[in-house]
C-alpha positions as CSV (number, residue, x, y, z in Angstrom):
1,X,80.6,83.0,111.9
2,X,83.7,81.3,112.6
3,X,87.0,82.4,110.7
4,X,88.1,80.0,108.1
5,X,91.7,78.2,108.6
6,X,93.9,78.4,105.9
7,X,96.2,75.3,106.0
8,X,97.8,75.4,102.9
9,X,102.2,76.5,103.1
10,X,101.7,79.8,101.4
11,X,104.6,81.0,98.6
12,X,106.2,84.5,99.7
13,X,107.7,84.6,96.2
14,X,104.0,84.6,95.2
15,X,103.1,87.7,96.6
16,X,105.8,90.0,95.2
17,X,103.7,91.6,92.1
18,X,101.0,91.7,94.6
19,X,102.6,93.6,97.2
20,X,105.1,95.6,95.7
21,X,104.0,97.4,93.1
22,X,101.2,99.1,95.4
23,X,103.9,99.8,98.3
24,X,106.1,101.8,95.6
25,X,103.1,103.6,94.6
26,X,101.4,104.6,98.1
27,X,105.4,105.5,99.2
28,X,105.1,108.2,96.5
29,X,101.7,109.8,97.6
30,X,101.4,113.0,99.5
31,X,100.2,112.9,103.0
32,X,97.4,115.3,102.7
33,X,95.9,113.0,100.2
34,X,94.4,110.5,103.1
35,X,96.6,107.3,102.3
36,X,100.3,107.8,103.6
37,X,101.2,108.4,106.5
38,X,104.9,109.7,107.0
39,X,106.0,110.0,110.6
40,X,108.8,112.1,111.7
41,X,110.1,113.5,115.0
42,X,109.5,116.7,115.9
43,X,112.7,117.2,117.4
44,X,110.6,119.4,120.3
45,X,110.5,118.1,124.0
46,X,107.2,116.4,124.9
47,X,105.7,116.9,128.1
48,X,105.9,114.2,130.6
49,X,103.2,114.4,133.0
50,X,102.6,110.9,134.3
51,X,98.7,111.8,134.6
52,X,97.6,108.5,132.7
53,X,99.2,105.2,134.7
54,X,102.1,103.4,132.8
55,X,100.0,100.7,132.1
56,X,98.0,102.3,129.9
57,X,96.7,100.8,126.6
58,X,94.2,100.7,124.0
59,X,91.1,98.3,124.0
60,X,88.4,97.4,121.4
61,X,87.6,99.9,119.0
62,X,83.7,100.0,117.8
63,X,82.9,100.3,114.2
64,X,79.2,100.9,112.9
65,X,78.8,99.6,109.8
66,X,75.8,98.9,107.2
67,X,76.9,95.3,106.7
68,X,78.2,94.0,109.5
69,X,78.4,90.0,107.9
70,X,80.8,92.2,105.3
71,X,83.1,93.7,107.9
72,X,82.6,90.3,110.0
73,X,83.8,88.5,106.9
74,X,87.0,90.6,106.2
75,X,88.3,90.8,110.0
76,X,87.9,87.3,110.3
77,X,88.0,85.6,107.2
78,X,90.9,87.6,105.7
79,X,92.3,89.5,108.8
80,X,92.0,86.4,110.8
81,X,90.6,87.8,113.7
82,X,88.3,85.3,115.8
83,X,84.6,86.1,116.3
84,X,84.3,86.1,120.0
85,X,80.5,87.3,120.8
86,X,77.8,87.4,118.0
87,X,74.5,88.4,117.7
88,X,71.9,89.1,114.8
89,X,73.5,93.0,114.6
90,X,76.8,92.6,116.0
91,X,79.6,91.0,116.4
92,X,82.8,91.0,118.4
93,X,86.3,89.7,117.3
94,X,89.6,89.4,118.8
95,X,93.0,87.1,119.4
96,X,94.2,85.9,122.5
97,X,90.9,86.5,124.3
98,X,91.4,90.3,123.8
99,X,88.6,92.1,121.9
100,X,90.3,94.2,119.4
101,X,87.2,94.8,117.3
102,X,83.5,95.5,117.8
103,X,80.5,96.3,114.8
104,X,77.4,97.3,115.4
105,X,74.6,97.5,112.6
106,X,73.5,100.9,111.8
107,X,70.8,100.0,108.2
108,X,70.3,103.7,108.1
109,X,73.2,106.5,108.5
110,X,75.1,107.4,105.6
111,X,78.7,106.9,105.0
112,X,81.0,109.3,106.1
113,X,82.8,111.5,103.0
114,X,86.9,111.4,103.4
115,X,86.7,114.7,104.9
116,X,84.5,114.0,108.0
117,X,86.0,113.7,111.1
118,X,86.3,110.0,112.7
119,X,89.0,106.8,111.8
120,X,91.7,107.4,110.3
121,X,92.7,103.3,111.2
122,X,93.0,101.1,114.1
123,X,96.3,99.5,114.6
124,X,96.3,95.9,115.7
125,X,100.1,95.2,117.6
126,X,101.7,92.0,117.2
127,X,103.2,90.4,119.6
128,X,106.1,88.9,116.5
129,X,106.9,89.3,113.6
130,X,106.3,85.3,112.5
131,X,102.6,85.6,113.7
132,X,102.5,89.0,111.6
133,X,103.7,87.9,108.2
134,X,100.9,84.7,108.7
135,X,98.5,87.2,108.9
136,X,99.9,89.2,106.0
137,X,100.4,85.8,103.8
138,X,96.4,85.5,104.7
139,X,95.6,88.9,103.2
140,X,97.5,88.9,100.1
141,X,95.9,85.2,99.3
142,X,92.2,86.4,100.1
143,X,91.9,90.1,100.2
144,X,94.9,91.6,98.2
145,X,92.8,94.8,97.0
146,X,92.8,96.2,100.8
147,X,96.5,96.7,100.7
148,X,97.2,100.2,101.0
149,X,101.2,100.4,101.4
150,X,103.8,99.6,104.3
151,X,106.8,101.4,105.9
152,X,109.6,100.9,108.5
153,X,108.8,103.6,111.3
154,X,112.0,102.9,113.5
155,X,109.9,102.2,116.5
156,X,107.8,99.7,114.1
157,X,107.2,97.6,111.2
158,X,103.8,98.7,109.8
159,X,101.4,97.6,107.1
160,X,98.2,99.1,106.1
161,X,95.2,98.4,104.5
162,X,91.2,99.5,104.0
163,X,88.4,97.6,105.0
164,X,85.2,97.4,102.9
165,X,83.8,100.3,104.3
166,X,87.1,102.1,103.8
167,X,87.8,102.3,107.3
168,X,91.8,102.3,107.7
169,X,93.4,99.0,109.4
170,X,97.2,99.1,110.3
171,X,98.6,95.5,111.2
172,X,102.4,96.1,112.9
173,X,105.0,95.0,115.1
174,X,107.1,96.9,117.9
175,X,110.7,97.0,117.7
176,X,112.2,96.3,121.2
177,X,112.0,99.7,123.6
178,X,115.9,99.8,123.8
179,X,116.3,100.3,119.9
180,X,113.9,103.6,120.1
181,X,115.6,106.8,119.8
182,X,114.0,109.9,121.7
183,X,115.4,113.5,121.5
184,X,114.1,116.0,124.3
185,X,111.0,113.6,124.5
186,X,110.1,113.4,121.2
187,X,110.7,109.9,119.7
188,X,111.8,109.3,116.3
189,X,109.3,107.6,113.7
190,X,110.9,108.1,110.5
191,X,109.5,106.7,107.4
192,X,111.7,104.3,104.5
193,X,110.2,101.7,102.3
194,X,109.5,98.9,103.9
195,X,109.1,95.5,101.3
196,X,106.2,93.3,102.3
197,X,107.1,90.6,100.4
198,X,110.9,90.6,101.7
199,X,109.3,91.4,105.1
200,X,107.3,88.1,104.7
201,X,110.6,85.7,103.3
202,X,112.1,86.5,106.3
203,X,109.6,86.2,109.1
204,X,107.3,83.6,107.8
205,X,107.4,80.1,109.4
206,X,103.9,78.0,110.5
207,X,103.0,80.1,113.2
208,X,99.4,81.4,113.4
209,X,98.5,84.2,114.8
210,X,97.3,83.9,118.1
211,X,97.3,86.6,120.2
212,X,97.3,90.6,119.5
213,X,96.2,93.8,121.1
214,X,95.2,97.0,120.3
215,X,98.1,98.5,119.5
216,X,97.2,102.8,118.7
217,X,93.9,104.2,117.0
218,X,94.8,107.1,114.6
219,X,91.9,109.9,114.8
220,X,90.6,112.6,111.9
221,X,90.4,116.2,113.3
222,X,89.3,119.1,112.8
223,X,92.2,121.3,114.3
224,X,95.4,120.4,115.8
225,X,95.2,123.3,118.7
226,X,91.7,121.9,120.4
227,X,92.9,117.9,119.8
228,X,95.9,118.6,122.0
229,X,94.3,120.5,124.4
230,X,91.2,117.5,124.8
231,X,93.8,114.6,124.0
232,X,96.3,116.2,127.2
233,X,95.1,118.6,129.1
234,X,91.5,116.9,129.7
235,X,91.9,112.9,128.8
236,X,95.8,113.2,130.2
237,X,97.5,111.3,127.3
238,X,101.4,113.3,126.8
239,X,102.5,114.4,123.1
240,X,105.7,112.5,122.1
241,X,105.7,113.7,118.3
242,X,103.9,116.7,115.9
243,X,104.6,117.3,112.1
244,X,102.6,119.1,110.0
245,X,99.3,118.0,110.1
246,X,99.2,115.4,112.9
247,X,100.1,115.1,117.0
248,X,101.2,111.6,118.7
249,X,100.2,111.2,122.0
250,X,101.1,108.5,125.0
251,X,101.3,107.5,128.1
252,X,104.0,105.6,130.3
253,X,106.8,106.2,127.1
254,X,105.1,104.3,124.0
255,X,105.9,106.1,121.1
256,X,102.0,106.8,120.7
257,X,98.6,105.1,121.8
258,X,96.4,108.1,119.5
259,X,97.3,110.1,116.5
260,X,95.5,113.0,115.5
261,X,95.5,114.6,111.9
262,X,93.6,117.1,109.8
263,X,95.0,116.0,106.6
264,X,91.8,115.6,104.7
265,X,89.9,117.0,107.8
266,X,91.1,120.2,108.5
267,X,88.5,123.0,109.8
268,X,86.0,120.0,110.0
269,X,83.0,120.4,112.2
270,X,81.3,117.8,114.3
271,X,80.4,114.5,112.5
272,X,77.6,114.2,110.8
273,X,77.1,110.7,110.2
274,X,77.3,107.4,113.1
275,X,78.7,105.2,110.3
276,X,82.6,104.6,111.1
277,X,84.0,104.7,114.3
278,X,81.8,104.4,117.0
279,X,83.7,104.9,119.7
280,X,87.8,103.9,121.0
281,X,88.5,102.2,124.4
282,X,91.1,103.6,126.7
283,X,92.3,100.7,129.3
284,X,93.7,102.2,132.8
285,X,94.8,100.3,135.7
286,X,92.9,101.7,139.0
287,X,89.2,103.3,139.1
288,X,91.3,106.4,141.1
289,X,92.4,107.4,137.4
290,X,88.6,106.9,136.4
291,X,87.8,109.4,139.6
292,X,90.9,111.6,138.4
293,X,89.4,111.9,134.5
294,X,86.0,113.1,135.6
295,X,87.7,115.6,137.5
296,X,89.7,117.0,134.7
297,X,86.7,116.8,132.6
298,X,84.5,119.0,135.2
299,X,87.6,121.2,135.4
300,X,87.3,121.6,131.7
301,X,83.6,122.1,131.5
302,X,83.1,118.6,129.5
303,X,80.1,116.4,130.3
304,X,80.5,112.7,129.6
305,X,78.4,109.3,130.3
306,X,79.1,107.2,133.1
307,X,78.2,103.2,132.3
308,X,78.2,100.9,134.6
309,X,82.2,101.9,135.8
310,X,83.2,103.4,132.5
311,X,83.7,107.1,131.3
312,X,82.3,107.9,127.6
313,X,83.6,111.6,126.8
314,X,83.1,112.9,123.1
315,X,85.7,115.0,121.4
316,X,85.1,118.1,119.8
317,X,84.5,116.4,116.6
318,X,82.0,114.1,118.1
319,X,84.6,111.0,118.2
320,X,83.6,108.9,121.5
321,X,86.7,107.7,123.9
322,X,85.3,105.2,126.8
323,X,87.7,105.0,129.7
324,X,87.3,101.5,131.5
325,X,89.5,100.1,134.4
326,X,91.1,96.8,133.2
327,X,89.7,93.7,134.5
């Protein structure tokens, strides 16, 4: 299925009752409730270790899904994601010939309750804010209902929605590097209202969105205490914020690649269902990192898959991180 172009000059007045009045509403909710996420610094030093490369990032992220022509329809219909491989119980879409996100059919697992362990969202990054408010123009005309709120995190300009299978989806865009502020390591991601509609006056022009990447994947735990010690010690990532209820973790100084909270999750077991996230893609530069995870991971006593030249490790909650060397 290809993703329908919208050529019509949308209205940002238009969108204001659509918007707004769900942004005032999600600002007010508690965090614990599994909707809002408020970021703040934790004023603590974060380690630095350097044990992941500066280069770094997040690749496709693999939802398993019962209706994948659904999910199919809403990342590339609404989100306006292009479908880049297909077959008859999958499909792949991306931007800018970067695979951002991957369903597979699964007819017969349950869905997962709000308290099992798995996504919390995946966060597409934007390389502007123009291309950004096109896409957020796109869902306000065709999926409005999926908005779940918006807010300015200092480091970024963040909107988030649900997809059909309640699956979280953050669409953002990076302030420049120089405007971040870190204390002792820690960077600050404070949290004020953020108006999608004056956010969309300002930025939109006629330019479609044509590129993206994978910007952070946000993770539901069971415990803080064995996340950071899988997320750092064993997988390498370094913490550069902790609040009550979640960790941020990096690598080479982005204010976070993974999140991890126990907000709805906390004391959760291992997962019990394969619907949701599938698995998240960790990209690193050289296959000596590769040889230097599995390392860690026999130091740590963890088994993992090897495929092809990738590493597939599970965290204690059952949530599956692939390392791969980027091409």
């Amino acid at each position: 299925m290809t993703p329908s172009k919208n050529n019509s000059a949308p209205n940002p007045r238009s969108l204001r009752k659509v918007f707004w009045g769900i942004t005032a509403v999600t600002v007010l909710a508690l965090m614990g409730g599994g909707g809002w996420l408020w970021i703040s610094s934790s004023g603590q030093p974060a380690s630095a270790s350097g044990v992941l490369g500066d280069k770094t990032q997040m690749g496709v992220v693999e939802i398993v899904t019962g209706d994948v022509e659904g999910l199919s329809d809403y990342y590339g219909n609404k989100v306006g994601l292009e479908v880049m491989e297909s077959t008859e119980n999958s499909t792949v879409l991306g931007l800018g010939g970067n695979e951002l996100i991957s369903l597979v059919e699964d007819l017969d697992s349950p869905a997962p309750t709000a308290s099992e362990p798995g996504l919390y969202h995946s966060a597409i990054l934007y390389p502007d804010e123009a291309s950004l408010a096109t896409t957020l123009v796109r869902l306000a005309e065709s999926a409005p209902e999926s908005f779940q709120g918006s807010a300015d995190h200092s480091v970024s300009q963040a909107f988030y929605f649900g997809d059909p299978d309640n699956n979280g989806l953050e669409l953002y865009v990076d302030r420049p590097r120089d405007q971040w502020r870190w204390n002792g390591g820690s960077v600050d991601m404070t949290t004020v209202v953020l108006d999608p509609s004056q956010f969309i006056a300002q930025h939109l022009g006629d330019k479609e969105a044509r590129d993206a990447v994978m910007g952070h994947v946000h993770l539901k735990v069971g415990n803080l205490e064995d996340a950071k010690s899988f997320y750092t010690d064993s997988l390498g990532f370094d913490i550069t914020s902790q609040i009550d209820g979640a960790v941020f973790y990096s690598a080479g100084g982005y204010h976070h690649h993974l999140a991890t909270n126990t907000w709805s999750s906390n004391n959760a077991l291992e997962r019990t269902t394969a619907l949701g996230l599938g698995s998240l893609t960790v990209t690193v530069e050289s296959a000596d990192e590769i040889t230097a995870l599995i390392k860690r991971l026999g130091r740590d006593g963890l088994g993992y898959t090897s495929i092809s030249s990738d590493v597939v490790v599970a965290d204690p909650w059952g949530n599956l991180v692939r390392f791969t060397v980027v091409d």
